[in-house]
C-alpha positions as CSV (number, residue, x, y, z in Angstrom):
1,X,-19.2,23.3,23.5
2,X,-22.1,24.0,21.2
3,X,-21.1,23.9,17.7
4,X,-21.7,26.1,14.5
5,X,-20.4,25.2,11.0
6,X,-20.2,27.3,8.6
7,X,-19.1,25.5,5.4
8,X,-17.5,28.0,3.0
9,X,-15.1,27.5,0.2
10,X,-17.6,26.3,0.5
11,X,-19.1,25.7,3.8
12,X,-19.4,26.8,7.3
13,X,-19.4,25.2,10.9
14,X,-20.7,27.2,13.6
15,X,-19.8,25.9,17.4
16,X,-20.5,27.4,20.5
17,X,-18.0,27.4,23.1
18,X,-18.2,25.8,26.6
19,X,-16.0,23.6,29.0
20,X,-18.3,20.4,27.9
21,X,-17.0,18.3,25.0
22,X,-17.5,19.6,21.5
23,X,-20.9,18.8,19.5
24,X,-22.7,20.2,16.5
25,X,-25.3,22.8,16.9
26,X,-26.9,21.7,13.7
27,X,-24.1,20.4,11.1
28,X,-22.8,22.5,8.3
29,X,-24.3,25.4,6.3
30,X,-23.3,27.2,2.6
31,X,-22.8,30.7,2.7
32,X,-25.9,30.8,0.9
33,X,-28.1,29.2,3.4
34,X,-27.0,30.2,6.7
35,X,-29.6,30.1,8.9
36,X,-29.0,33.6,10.6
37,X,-32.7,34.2,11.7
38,X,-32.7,30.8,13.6
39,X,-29.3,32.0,15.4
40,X,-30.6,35.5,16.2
41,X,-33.1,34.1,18.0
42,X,-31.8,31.6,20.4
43,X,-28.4,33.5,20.8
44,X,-29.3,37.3,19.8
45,X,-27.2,37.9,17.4
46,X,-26.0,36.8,14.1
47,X,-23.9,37.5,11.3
48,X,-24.9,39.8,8.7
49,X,-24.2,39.1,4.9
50,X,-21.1,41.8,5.4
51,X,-19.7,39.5,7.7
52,X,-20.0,36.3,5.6
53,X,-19.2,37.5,2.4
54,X,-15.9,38.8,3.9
55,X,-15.3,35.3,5.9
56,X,-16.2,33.6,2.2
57,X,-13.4,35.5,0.5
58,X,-11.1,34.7,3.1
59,X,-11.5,30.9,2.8
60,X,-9.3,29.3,0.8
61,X,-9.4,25.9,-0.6
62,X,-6.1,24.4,-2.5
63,X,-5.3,21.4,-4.2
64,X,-6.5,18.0,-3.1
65,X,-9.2,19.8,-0.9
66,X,-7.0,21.2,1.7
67,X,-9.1,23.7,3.5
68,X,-7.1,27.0,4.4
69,X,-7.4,31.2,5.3
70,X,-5.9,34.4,3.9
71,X,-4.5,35.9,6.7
72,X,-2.8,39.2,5.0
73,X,-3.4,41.5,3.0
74,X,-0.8,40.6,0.4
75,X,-1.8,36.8,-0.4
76,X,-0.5,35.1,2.7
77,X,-2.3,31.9,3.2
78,X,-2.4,29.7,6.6
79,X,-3.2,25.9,6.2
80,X,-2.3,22.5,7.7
81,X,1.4,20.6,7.6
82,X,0.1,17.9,5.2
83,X,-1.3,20.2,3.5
84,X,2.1,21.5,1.9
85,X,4.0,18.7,2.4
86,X,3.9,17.5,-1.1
87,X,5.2,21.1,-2.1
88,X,8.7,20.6,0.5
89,X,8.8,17.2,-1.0
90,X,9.2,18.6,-4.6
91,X,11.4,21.5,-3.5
92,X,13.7,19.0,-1.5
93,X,16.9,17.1,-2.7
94,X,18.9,14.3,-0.8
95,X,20.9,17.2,-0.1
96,X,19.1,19.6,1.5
97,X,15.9,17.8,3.0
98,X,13.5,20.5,3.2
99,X,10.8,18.0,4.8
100,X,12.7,16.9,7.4
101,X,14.7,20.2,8.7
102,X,11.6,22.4,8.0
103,X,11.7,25.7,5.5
104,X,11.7,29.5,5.6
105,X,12.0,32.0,3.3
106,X,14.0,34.6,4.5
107,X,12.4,37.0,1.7
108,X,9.4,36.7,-0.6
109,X,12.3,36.1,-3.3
110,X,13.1,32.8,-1.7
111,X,9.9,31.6,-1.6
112,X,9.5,28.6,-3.4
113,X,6.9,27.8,-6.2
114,X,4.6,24.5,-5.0
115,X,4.4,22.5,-8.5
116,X,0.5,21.6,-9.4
117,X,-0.5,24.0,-6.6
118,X,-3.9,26.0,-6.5
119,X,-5.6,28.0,-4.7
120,X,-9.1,29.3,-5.1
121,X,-12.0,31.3,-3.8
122,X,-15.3,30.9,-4.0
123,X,-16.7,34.3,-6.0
124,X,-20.3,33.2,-6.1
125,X,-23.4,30.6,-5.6
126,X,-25.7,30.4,-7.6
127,X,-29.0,28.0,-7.9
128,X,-29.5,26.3,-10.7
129,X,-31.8,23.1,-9.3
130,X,-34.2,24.4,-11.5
131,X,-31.8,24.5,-14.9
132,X,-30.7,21.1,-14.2
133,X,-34.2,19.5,-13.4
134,X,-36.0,20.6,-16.4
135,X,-32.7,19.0,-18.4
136,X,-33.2,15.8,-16.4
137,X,-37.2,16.0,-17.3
138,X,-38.8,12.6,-17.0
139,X,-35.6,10.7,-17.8
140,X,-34.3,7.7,-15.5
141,X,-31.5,5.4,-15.1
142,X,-28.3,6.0,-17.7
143,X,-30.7,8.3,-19.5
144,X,-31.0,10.6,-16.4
145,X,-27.4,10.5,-15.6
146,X,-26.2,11.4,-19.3
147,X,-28.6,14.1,-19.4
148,X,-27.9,15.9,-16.0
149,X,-24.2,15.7,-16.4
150,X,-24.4,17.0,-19.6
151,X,-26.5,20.3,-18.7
152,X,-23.6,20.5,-15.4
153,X,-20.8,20.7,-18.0
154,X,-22.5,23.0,-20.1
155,X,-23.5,25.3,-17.3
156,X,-19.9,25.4,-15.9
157,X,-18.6,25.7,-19.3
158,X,-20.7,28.8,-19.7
159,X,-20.2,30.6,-16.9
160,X,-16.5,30.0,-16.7
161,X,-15.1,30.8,-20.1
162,X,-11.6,32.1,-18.6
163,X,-10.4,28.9,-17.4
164,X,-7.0,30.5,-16.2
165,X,-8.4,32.7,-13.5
166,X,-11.3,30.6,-12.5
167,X,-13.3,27.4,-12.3
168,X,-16.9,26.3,-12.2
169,X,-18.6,23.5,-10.3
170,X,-22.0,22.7,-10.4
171,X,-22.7,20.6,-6.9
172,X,-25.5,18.6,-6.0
173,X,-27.0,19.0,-2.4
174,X,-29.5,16.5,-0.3
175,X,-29.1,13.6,-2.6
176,X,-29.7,15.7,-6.0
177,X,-32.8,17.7,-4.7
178,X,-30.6,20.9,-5.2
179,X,-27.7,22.1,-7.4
180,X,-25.8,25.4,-6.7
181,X,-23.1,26.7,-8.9
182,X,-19.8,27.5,-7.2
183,X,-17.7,29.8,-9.2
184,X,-13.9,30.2,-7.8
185,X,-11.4,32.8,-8.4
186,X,-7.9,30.6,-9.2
187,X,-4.8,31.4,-8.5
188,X,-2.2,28.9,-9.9
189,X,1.3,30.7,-8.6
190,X,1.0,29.3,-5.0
191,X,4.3,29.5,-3.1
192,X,6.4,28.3,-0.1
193,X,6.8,30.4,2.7
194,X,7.4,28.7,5.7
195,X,6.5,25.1,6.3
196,X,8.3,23.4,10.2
197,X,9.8,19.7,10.2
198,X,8.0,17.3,9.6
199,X,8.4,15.5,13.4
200,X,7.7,19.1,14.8
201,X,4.0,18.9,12.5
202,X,3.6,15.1,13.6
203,X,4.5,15.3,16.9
204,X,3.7,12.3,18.1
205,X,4.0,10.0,15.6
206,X,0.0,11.1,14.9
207,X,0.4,12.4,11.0
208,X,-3.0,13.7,10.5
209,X,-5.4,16.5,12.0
210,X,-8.2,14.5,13.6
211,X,-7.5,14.5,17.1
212,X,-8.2,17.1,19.5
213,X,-6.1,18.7,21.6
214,X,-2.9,18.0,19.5
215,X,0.4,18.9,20.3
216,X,2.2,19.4,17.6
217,X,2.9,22.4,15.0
218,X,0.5,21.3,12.3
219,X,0.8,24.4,10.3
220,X,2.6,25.6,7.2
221,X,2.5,29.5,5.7
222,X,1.5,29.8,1.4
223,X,1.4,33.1,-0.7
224,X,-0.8,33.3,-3.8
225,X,0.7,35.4,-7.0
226,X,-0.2,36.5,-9.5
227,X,1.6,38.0,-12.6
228,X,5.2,37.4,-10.6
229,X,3.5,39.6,-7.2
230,X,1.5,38.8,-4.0
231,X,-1.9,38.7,-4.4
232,X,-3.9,42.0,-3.3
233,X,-6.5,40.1,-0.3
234,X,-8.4,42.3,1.7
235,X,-10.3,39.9,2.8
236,X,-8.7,37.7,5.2
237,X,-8.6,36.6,9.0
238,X,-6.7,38.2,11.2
239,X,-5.0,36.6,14.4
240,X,-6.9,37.0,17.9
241,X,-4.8,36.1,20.8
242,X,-7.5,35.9,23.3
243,X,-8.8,32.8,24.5
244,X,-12.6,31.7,23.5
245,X,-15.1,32.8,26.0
246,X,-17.7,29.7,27.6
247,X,-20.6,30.2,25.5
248,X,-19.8,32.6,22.7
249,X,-20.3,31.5,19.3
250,X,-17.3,30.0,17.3
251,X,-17.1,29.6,13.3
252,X,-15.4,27.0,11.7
253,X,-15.0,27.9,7.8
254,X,-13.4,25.6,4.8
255,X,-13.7,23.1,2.4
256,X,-17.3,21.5,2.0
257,X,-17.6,18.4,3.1
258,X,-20.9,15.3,3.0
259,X,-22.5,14.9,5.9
260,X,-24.2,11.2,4.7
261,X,-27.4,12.2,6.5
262,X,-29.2,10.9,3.6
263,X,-27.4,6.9,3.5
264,X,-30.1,4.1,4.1
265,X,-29.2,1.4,7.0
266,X,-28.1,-0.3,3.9
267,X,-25.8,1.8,2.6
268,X,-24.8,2.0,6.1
269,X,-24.3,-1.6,6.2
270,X,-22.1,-2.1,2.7
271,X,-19.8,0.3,4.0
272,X,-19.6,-1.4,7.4
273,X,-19.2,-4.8,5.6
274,X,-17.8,-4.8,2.2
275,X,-16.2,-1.4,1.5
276,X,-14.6,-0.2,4.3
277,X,-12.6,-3.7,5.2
278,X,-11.6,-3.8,2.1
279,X,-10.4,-0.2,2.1
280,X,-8.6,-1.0,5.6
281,X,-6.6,-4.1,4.4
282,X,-5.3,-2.9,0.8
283,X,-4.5,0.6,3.0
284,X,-2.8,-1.7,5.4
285,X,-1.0,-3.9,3.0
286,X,0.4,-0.5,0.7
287,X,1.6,0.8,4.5
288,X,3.7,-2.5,4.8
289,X,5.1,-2.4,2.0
290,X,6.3,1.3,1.6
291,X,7.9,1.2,4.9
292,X,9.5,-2.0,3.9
293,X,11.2,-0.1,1.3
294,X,11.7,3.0,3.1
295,X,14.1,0.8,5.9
296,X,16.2,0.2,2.8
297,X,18.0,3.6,2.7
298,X,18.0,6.7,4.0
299,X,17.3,8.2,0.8
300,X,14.2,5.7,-0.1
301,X,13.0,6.7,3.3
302,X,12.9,10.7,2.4
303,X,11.3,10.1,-0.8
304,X,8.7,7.6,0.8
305,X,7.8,9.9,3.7
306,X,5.2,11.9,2.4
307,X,3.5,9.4,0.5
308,X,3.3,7.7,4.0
309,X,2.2,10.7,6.0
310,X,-1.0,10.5,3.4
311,X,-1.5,6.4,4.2
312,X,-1.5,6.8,7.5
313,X,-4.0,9.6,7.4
314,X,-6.3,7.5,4.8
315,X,-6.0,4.6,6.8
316,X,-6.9,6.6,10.3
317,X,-10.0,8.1,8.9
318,X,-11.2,4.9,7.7
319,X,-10.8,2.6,10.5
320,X,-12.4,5.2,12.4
321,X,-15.6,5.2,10.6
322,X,-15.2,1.3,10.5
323,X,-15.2,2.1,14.5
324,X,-18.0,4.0,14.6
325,X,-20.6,1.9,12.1
């Protein structure tokens, strides 16, 4: 399957469909750079800026840099299991074990508020490589650090003086030869809608999302509010029951990620030799010991389990980039 990314709360994936294994086309793209021309030509057709901007403000990214969708009209948000897990953690007692026997809110009244929750939209990008170069000047070293980070903080400080509703972040693109400013509407009621047991989203024993096909329910329903009521979203994905056809054009939205393009066969090798077994062993070592003291009771074991789930993803993605290098 040929690959698109579209990288939107920030970024955008963009994959082609067919019965060969997944690749990427070309990597990821901002929703301010998407190369439509160069898709219009070798596929004959494209999306228009409509069609983005609308995917954009559907795109949700929450706390922790869970990537997720609006999928109603009335603030309904669609992400991963371990994604809201924390939330069912905090709404659980020994008593009623909200993680373990799933939840579901019978009516938006029972929906339950997610503590240190957020969600938030990207509203605009903006360039500012200029801005922050001319601050920068002929400075290098600790000179040229203090004065780009100081311009960054007085840029988002600027254009973000309602620090309730949103947030500004000034992000640096191909190794600092860019900066775009991201502004995001926030929305810091998020709540508890639906969320399955956790064996049903782990199915497997597997507790993260980077295996494909899975078969598990790795999915969990939020609701932004504001002001004590749903959020009005227009913008959001709606559910299409048909199957992907060989060869159409797929897009893959959510939270921006690196790509490391850039890294030198040095900085290739420190990771392959220093970092990452370091990162792998005192992963390895704090897995041991949690589960140690998560066979002592059943109720050390429900407090421990999320806090677990989150190892064993950490420690999957890195010994599967020590794999790879």
């Amino acid at each position: 399957m040929r690959r698109l990314s579209l990288l939107a709360a920030c970024s955008l994936i963009a994959l082609p469909i067919a019965s060969a294994p997944a690749s990427a086309e070309e990597g990821m793209w901002t929703f301010d750079n998407f190369p439509a021309a160069k898709m219009r030509a070798e596929y004959g057709w494209a999306p228009d800026q409509k069609w983005l901007d609308r995917v954009r403000n559907a795109a949700v990214r929450l706390t922790g840099g869970c990537s997720a969708s609006f999928v109603s009209p009335n603030g309904l948000i669609l992400t991963n299991h371990h994604c809201v897990a924390t939330c069912v953690q905090n709404n659980s007692t020994a008593q009623n074990d909200l993680l373990n026997k799933g939840f579901a809110a019978a009516a938006r009244t029972d929906e339950r508020k997610c503590p240190g929750q957020q969600a938030e939209v990207v509203t605009s990008i903006g360039d500012v490589t200029g801005t922050v170069k001319a601050a920068i000047g002929a400075n290098t070293g600790e000179a040229l650090t203090k004065a780009r980070d100081a311009k960054i903080a007085e840029l988002e400080k600027a254009n973000c003086p309602d620090t309730a509703t949103t947030r500004c972040q000034v992000v640096g693109l191909f190794g600092g030869g860019q900066y775009r400013l991201y502004k995001y509407r926030k929305y810091s009621d998020v709540r508890l809608v639906w969320a399955p047991e956790d064996r049903a989203a782990t199915f497997g024993g597997d507790p993260d999302n980077f295996n494909f096909p899975r078969y598990s329910m790795d999915a969990s329903f939020l609701r932004a509010y504001e002001n004590g009521q749903p959020v009005a979203t227009p913008a959001f994905l709606k559910w299409n029951p048909r199957a992907p056809k060989a060869g159409e054009a797929t897009f893959v939205v959510g939270n921006p990620g690196s790509t490391s393009r850039l890294w030198t066969q040095s900085q290739l090798a420190y990771e392959r030799e220093v970092r990452l077994p370091v990162i792998v062993a005192t992963y390895s070592e704090l897995r041991g010991r949690l589960i140690s003291k998560m066979q002592e009771s059943p109720e050390k074991y429900r407090e421990g389990l999320d806090e677990l789930n989150g190892i064993e993803n950490t420690l999957k993605v890195y010994i599967g980039r020590m794999k790879a290098l």
